[in-house]
TORGUMI-685786 format. One record per residue (C-alpha): residue in one letter; residue number from 0; x, y, z. Coordinates in steps of 0.25 Angstrom, whole numbers, plus 2048, in hexadecimal, padded with zeros to 3 digits. Layout:
N
<A,NUM,<X,Y,Z>>,
...
This chain:
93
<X,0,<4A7,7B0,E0E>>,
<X,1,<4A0,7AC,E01>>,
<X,2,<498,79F,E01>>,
<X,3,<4A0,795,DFA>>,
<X,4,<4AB,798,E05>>,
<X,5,<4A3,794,E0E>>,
<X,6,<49D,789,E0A>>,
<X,7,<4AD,784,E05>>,
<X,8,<4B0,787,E16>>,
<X,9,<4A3,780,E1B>>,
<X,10,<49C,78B,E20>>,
<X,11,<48C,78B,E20>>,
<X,12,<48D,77C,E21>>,
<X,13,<491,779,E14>>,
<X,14,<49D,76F,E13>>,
<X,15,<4A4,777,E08>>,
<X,16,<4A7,776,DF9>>,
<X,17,<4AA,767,DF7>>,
<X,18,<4B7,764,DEE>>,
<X,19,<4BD,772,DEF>>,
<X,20,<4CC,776,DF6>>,
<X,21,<4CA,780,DFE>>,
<X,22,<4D0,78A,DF1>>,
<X,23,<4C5,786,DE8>>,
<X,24,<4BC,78A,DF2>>,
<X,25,<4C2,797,DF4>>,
<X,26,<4C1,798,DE4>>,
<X,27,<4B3,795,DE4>>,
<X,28,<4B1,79E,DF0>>,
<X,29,<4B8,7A8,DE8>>,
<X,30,<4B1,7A7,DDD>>,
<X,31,<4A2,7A7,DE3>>,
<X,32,<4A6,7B4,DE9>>,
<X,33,<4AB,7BB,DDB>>,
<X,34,<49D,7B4,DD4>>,
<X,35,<494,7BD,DE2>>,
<X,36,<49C,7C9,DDE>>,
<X,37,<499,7C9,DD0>>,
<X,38,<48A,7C8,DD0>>,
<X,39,<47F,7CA,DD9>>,
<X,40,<474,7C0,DD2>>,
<X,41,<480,7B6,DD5>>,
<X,42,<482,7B9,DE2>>,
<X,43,<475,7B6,DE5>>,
<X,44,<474,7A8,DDE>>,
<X,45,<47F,7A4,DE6>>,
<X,46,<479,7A8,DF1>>,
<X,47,<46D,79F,DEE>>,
<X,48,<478,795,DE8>>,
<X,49,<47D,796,DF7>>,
<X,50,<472,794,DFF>>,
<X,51,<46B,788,DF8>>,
<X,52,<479,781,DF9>>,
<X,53,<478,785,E08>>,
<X,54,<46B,77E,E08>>,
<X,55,<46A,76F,E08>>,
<X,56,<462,764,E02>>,
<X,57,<461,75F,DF3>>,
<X,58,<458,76D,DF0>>,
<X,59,<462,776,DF2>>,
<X,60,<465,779,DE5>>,
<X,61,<45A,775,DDF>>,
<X,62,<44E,77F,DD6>>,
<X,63,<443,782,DDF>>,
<X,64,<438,77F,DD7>>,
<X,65,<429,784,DDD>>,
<X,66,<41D,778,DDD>>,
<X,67,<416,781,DD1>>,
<X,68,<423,781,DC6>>,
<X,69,<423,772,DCD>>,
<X,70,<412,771,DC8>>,
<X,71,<414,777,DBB>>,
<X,72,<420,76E,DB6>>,
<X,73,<418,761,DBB>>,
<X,74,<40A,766,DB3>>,
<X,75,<413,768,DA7>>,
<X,76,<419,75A,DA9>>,
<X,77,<40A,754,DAA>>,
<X,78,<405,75C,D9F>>,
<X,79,<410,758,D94>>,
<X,80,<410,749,D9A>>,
<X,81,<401,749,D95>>,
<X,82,<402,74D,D89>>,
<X,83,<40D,747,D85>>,
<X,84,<406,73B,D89>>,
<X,85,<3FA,73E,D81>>,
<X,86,<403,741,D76>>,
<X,87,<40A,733,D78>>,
<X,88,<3FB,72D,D79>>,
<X,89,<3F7,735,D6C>>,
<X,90,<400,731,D63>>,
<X,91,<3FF,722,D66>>,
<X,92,<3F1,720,D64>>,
């Protein structure tokens, strides 16, 4: 039973695909099955797809972003803010 069934019959805690008749939910069923068989590297995106929907919180689908990409962005924030405001003070005088 593929994913989407599942989660259209409220298995795994999931109170299924909201909006949908019962047929659209086969379709979609139908189609996330044909998509798995035609492609390994896509079957396993939606196999990640799946479990972060699983998860809950407002993070699930969020990028995880580590503290060092988090450092670098912010010492490139700081460093362009200062110059710019050198810049601004520069050209004023």
């Amino acid at each position: 039973m593929s994913a989407a069934v599942r989660r259209s019959e409220g298995v795994d805690g999931v109170d299924g695909v909201d909006g949908l008749s019962p047929r659209e939910r086969l379709v979609l069923a139908e189609i996330e099955l044909e998509l798995r068989h035609s492609g390994e590297r896509l079957a396993s995106r939606l196999n990640e797809f799946n479990e972060r929907a699983a998860e809950g919180g407002p993070r699930r689908f969020g990028d995880h972003v580590s503290r060092g990409e988090v450092a670098v962005v912010a010492a490139m924030v700081l460093i362009l803010t200062g110059i710019l405001t050198l810049v601004i003070v520069t050209c004023g005088k």
